[in-house]
C-alpha positions in Angstrom: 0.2 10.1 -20.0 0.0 9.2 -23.7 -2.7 10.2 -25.6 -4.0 7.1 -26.2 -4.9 6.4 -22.9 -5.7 9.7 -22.1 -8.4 9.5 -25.1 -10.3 6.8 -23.0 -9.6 8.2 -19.4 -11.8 11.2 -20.7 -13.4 13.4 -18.3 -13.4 16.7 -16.9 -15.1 16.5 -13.8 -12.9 17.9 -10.7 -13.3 14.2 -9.2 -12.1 12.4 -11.9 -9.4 14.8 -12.8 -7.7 14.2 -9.3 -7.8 10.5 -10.6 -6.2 11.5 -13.7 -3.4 13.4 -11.8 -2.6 10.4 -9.0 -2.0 8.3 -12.5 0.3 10.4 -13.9 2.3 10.7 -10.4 2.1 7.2 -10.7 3.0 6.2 -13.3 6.7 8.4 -12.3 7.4 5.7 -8.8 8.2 2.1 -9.3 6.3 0.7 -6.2 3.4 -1.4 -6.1 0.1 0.2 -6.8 -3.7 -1.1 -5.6 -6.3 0.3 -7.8 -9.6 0.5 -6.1 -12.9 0.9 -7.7 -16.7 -0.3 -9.3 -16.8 -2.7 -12.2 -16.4 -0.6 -15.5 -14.7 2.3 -14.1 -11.7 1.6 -15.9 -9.0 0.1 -13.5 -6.9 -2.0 -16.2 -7.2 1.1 -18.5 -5.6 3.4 -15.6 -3.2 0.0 -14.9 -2.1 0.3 -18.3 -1.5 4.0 -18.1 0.6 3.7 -15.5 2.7 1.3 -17.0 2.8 3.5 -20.1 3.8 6.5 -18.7 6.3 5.1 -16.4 10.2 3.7 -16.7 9.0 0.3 -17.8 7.0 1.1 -20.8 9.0 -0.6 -23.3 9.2 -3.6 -21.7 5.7 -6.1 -21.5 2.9 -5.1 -19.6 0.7 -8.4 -18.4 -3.0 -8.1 -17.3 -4.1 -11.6 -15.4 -7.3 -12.2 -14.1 -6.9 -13.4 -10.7 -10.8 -15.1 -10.4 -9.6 -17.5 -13.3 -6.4 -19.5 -11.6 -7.5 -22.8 -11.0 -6.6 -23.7 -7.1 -4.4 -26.5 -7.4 -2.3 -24.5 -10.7 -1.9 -21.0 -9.0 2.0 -21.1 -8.3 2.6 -23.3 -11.9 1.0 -19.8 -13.4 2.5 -17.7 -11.8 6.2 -19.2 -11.4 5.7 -21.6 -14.3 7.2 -25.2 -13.9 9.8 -27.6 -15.7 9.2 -30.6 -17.4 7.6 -33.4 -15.4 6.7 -31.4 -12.7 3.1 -33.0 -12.9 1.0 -34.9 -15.1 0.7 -32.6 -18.0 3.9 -31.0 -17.9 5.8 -32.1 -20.8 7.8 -29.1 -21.5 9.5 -26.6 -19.1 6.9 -23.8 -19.4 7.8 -19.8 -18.2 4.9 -18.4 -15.8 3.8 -14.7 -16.1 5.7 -12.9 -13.7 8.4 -14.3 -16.1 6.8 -12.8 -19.0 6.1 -9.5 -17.4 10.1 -9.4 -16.7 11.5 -5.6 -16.3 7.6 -4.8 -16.8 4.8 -4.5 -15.1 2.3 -7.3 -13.5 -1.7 -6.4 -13.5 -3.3 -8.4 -10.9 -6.8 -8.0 -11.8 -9.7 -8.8 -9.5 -6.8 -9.9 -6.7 -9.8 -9.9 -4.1 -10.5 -13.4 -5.5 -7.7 -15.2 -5.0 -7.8 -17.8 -2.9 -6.1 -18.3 0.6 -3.6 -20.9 -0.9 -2.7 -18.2 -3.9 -2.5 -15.3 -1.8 0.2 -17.4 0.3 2.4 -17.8 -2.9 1.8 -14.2 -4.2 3.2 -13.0 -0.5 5.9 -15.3 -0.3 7.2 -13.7 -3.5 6.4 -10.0 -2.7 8.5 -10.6 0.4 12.1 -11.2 -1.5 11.1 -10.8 -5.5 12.3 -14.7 -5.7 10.5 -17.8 -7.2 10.8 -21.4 -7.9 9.0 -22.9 -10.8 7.0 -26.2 -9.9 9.2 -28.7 -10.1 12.5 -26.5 -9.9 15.6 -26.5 -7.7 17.2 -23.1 -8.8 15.4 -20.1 -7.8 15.2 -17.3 -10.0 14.8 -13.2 -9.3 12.4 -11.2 -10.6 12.2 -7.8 -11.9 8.6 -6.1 -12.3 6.4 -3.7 -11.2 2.7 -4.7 -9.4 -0.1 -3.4 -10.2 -3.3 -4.9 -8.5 -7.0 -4.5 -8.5 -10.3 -5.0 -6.8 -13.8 -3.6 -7.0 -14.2 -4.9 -2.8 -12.3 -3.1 -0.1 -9.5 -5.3 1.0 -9.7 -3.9 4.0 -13.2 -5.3 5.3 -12.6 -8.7 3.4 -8.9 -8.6 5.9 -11.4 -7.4 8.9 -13.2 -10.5 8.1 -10.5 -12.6 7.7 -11.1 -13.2 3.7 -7.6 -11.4 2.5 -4.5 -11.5 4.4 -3.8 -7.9 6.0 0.2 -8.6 5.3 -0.7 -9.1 1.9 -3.1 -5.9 1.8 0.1 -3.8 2.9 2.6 -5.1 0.3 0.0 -4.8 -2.3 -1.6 -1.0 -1.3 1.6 1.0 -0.6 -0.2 3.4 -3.2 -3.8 3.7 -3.3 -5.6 4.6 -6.7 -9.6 5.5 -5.9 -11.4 5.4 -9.2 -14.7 7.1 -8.8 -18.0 5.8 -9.7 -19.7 7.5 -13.1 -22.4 8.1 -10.8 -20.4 11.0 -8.6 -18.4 12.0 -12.4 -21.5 14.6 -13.1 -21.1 15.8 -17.0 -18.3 13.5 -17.8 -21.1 10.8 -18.9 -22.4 13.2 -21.9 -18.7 13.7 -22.8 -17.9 9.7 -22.8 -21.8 9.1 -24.6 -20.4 11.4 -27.4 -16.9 9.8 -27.5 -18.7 6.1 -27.3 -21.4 7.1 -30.4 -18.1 8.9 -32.5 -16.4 5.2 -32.2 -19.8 3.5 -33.1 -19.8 5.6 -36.3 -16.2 4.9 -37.0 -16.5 1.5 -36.4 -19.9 0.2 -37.4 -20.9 3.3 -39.9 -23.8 3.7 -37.6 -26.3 6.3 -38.7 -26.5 8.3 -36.2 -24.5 11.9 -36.0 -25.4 13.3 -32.7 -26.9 12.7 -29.1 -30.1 14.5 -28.1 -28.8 15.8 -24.6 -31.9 16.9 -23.6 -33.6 13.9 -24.1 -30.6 12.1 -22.4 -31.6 13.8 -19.2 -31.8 10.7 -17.2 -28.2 10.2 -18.0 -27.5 12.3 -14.8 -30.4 10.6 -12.7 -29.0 6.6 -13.0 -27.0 4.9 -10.8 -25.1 3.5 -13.8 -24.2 0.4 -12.0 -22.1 -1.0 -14.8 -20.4 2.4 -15.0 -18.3 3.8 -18.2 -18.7 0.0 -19.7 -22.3 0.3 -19.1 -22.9 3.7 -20.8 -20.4 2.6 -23.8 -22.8 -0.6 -24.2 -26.1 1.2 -24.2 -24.2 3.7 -26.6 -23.2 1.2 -28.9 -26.0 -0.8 -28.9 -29.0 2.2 -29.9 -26.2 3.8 -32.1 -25.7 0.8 -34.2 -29.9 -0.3 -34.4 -30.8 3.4 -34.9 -32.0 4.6 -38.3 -32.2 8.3 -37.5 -29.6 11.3 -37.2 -29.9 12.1 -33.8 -29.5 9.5 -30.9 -32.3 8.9 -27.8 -31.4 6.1 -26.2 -34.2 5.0 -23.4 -33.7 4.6 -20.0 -32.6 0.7 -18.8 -35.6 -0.8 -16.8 -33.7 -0.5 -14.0 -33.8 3.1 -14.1 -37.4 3.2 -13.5 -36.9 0.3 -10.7 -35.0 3.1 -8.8 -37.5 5.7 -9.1 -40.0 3.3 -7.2 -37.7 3.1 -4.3 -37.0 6.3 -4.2 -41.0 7.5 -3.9 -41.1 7.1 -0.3 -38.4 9.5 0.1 -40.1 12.0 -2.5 -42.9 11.9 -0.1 -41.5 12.6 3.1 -39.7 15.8 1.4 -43.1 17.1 0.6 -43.9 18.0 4.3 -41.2 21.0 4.0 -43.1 22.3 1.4 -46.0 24.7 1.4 -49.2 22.6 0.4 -49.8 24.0 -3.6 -46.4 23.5 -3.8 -46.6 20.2 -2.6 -49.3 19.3 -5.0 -47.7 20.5 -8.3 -44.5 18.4 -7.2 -46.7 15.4 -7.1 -48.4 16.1 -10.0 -45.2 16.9 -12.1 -43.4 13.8 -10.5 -47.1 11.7 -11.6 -47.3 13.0 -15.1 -43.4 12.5 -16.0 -43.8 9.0 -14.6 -47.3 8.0 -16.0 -45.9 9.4 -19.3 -42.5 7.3 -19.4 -44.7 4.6 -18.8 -47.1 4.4 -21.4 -45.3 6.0 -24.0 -42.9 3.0 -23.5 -45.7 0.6 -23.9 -46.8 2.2 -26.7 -43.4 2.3 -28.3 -43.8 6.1 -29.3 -46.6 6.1 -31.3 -49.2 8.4 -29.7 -52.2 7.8 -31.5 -51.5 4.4 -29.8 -50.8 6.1 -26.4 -53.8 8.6 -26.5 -56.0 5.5 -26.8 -54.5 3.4 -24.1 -54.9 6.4 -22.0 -58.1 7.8 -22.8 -57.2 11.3 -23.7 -57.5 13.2 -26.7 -54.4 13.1 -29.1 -53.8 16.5 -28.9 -53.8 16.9 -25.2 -52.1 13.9 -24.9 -49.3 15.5 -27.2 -49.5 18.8 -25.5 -48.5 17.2 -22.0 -45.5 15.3 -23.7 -44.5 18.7 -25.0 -44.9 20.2 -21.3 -42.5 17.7 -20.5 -39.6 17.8 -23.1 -40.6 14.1 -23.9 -40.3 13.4 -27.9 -41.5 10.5 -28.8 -39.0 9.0 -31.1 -37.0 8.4 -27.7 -39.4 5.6 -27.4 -39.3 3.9 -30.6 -36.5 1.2 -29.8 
């Protein structure tokens, strides 16, 4: 894998490595591929690094978004057309499995293609031949497929949403991208590669990221996953005036916390009662702090007199709990 893509498909957790392994092997067999995973986890990047590390790599690799063909035009971009095919056809016009000739064809988001499209894409799986729209002499192809989704082709074929022959010509690999969710530490290692680029790019300010403040980093769901994190990154690195980095949890961080309280309680009965009670009490005070600092927007004079405690105790508490209050000044 070249180091360019290897830069961006950074991590070192034993999950993702397997993922980075499967793309190298890969990238080394010229059949079709199906990548499989969240949005953001980086399926065209791994795409690409396929293409790149493989026997086509000097030759073009095309990325098309499948959700964007227009019903009636699918075969026309695809398979291109000749002049006067329709309407608007005044010139003869090459699709993109012309243009991705001897390379490889990304098929992004392939779960959206509609039942008309998914007929033409099989029909040309099946012999690697096409007619443009509005040709008489068909033409071979030479590329290599490599498609994506973020659903399981499987249960959309169960439900009769994808065609199951088209699932098998499509998935004779299988490339599982994992969520950053289940990546553990990798998301500190990206955060520091994502707030490098941000000071490269946009000469922002800050130098370094305060793990320890970033601890909820490991407790999110991430639901936009590495795109997500390089967003938030980007966005406090290039609005922050300080050194050191503490971007606050999204509001749907906290969101999550509330539905998992219930849970929290249930738990508790395992526990011996006093140590019950300082589990609720830690789990009130790091909540009821979060809170209120954020609506004071770290100032604690502010917060002490929203609470109605003392400034210093008020302070000592925030202490107890690692929570600086710059974190909340955004």
């Amino acid at each position: 894998m070249s180091s360019s893509y290897r830069t961006f498909l950074m991590g070192d957790s034993p999950v993702f490595v397997r993922a980075l392994k499967l793309i190298e092997r890969l990238g080394k067999l010229d059949i079709p591929v199906l990548i499989e995973g969240e949005t953001g986890t980086g399926k065209e990047l791994a795409a690409r690094a396929i293409h790149y590390g493989g026997l086509r790599r000097a030759f073009p690799f095309v990325p098309v978004n499948c959700g964007s063909f227009a019903e009636t035009l699918i075969e026309s971009e695809l398979f291109g057309h000749v002049k006067g095919a329709f309407t608007d056809a005044g010139v003869d016009k090459p699709g993109l499995v012309a243009a991705a000739e001897r390379g490889t064809l990304f098929l992004d988001e392939v779960d959206s293609l509609s039942a008309r499209a998914q007929v033409a894409l099989l029909r040309f799986l099946q012999d690697w031949s096409y007619r443009p729209v509005g040709g008489h002499v068909e033409a071979r192809a030479n590329v290599r497929i490599v498609a994506a989704t973020n659903h399981s082709l499987e249960r959309l074929a169960e439900r009769g949403q994808f065609r199951r022959d088209l699932l098998y010509r499509l998935s004779v690999l299988t490339l599982p991208l994992p969520p950053l969710r289940e990546r553990g530490d990798d998301v500190f290692a990206l955060a520091r590669h994502f707030l490098e680029s941000s000071r490269s790019r946009y000469g922002s300010h800050a130098e370094s990221l305060d793990e320890r403040e970033c601890g909820w980093f490991s407790e999110y769901e991430w639901p936009g996953n590495v795109r997500e994190l390089e967003n938030l990154i980007l966005r406090e690195a290039v609005l922050c005036e300080a050194r050191v980095l503490r971007p606050p949890p999204p509001s749907a961080f906290f969101e999550k916390r509330e539905t998992r309280f219930d849970s929290f309680v249930r738990n508790l009965s395992t526990l011996r009662f006093s140590s019950a009670k300082a589990k609720v009490l830690t789990h009130f005070e790091q909540d009821y702090l979060t809170a209120l600092m954020t609506r004071a927007k770290g100032n604690v004079s502010h917060a002490a007199r929203l609470s109605g405690k003392e400034r210093r105790a008020l302070g000592k508490l925030l202490k107890k709990h690692g929570m600086e209050p710059g974190r909340f000044q955004h």
